[in-house]
N, C-alpha and C positions, 0 to 999 in steps of 0.2 A: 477773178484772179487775185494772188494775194500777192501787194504790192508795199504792203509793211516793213520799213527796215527790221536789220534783225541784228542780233550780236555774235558773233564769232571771233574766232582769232584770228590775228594778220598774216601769221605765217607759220612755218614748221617752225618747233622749238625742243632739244632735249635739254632737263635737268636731273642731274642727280644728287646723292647723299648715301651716306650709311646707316642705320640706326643696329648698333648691337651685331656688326659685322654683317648684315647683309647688308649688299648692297641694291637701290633703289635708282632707276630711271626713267624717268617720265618724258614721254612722246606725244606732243600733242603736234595737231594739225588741221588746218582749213579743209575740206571738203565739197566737193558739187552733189554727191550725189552718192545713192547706198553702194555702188560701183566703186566707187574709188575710195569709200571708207574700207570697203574690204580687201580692196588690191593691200593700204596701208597697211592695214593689219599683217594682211600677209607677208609683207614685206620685212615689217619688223619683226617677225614670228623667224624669218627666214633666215637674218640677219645678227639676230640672235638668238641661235636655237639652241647656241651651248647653256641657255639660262635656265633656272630652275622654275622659272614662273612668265609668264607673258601675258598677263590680262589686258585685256582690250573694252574699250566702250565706245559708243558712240552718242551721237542726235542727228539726224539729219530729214530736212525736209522732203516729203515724198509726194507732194501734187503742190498743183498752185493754191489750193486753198490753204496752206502753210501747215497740214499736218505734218505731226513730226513718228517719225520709227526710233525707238530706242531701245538698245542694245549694251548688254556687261555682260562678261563670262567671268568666271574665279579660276577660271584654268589652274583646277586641281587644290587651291587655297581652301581653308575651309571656307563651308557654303556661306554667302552674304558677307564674308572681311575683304573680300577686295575687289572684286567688280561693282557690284553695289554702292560701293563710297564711292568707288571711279566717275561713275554715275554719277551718283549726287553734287558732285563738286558741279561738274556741266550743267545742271538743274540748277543750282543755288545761282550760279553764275547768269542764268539764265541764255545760255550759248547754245547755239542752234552750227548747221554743216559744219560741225569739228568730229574728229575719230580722235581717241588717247589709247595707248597702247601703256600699260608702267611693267618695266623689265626688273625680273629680282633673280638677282643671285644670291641663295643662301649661304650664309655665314654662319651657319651648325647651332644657333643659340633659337628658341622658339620664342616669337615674338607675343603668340597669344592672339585672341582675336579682335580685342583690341585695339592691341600693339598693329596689328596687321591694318587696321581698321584707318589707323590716326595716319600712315606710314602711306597709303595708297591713298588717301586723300591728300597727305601732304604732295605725294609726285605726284600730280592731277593740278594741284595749285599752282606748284612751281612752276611746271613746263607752263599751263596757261599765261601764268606772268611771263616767262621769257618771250614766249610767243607774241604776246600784245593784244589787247583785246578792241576790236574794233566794230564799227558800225555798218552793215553793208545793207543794198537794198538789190532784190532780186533783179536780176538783169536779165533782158533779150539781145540776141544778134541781130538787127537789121539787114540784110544786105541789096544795097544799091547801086545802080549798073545804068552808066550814063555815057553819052558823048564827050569826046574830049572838050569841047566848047561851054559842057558845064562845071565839068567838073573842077575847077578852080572856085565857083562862087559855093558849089558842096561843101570843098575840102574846108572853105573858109569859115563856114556855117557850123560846121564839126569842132574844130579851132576853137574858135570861140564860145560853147558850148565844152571844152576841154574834155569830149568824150574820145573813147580808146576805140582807134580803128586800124583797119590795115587797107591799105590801097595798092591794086593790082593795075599795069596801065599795059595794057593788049589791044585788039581790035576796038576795044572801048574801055572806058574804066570801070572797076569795079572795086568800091568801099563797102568792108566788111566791119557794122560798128558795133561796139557792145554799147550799151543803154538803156538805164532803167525801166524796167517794164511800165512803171506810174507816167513817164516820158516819153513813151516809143510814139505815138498814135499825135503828138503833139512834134515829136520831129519827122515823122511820114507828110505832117500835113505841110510842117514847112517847106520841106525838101520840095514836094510839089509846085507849090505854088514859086519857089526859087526858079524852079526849071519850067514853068509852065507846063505840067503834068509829062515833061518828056521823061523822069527819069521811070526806071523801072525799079519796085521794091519788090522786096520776098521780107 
């Protein structure tokens, strides 16, 4: 299992610009997975469908060995000026689970391909800057399901460890944590040994 940080972006980001009366907006955004790269797409497709152009790109990891699916369309640009650089910008950046969408409304002047070229790499750049680029490392959910008598020395163990969980408190408790896949099997063991094997993991 591939347990490599990787680089993405920290969050949704759009920017735009004009060059020579069209207008340019670039859509970038963090991703899980080819699912929700394409709800994105779709979404911005849907959102602005009065545009004359909506090319989309992606990278996203498709198995735990850290293969990557990559994906541009020119949605109707000429072939290789604007999905293509869309791409590349993600490539050079070296950015993994991000979708980028760049919206153009033409401005009646032809940019050339180019012009198209330099213009869809630029919104590709920009939104990535707004967005922020960040270092993530693949993460699992653990989920652990204890008696109320431990779960204080759990919660505390999590705490301090500053992982992101949710805890539900019903017939017994139960903490839902997210945590680094390279971590999981090193906090399974501690949890254990904390509760003297009573708690229960998935």
């Amino acid at each position: 299992m591939d347990t490599e940080a990787y680089r993405t972006v920290a969050e949704a980001a759009t920017a735009s610009f004009v060059v020579q009366g069209s207008e340019f907006l670039g859509h970038a955004r963090p991703v899980v997975d080819l699912e929700s790269a394409e709800a994105f797409i779709e979404n911005v497709r849907e959102e602005y469908a009065d545009a004359t152009h909506n090319v989309p790109a992606y990278r996203v990891r498709v198995d735990a060995d850290g293969r990557l699916r990559e994906y541009s369309s020119d949605d109707g640009e000429p072939s290789g000026s604007a999905g293509k650089p869309a791409l590349n910008v993600l490539t050079q950046r070296d950015l993994e689970n991000v979708a980028v969408v760049v919206t153009r409304y033409y401005g009646g002047t032809n940019l050339g391909v180019g012009g198209l070229v330099r213009a869809y790499s630029r919104a590709v750049k920009e939104a990535v800057d707004a967005a922020g680029v960040i270092e993530e490392r693949p993460h699992e959910t653990v989920s652990i399901t204890l008696e109320y008598d431990d779960s204080g020395t759990v919660r505390g163990i999590l705490e301090s460890k500053a992982l992101e969980f949710e805890a539900e408190y019903e017939a017994d408790v139960q903490f839902e944590v997210r945590v680094p896949i390279a971590d999981a099997d090193a906090l399974r063991d501690r949890i254990r040994s904390a509760t003297s094997g009573r708690a229960r993991l998935e």
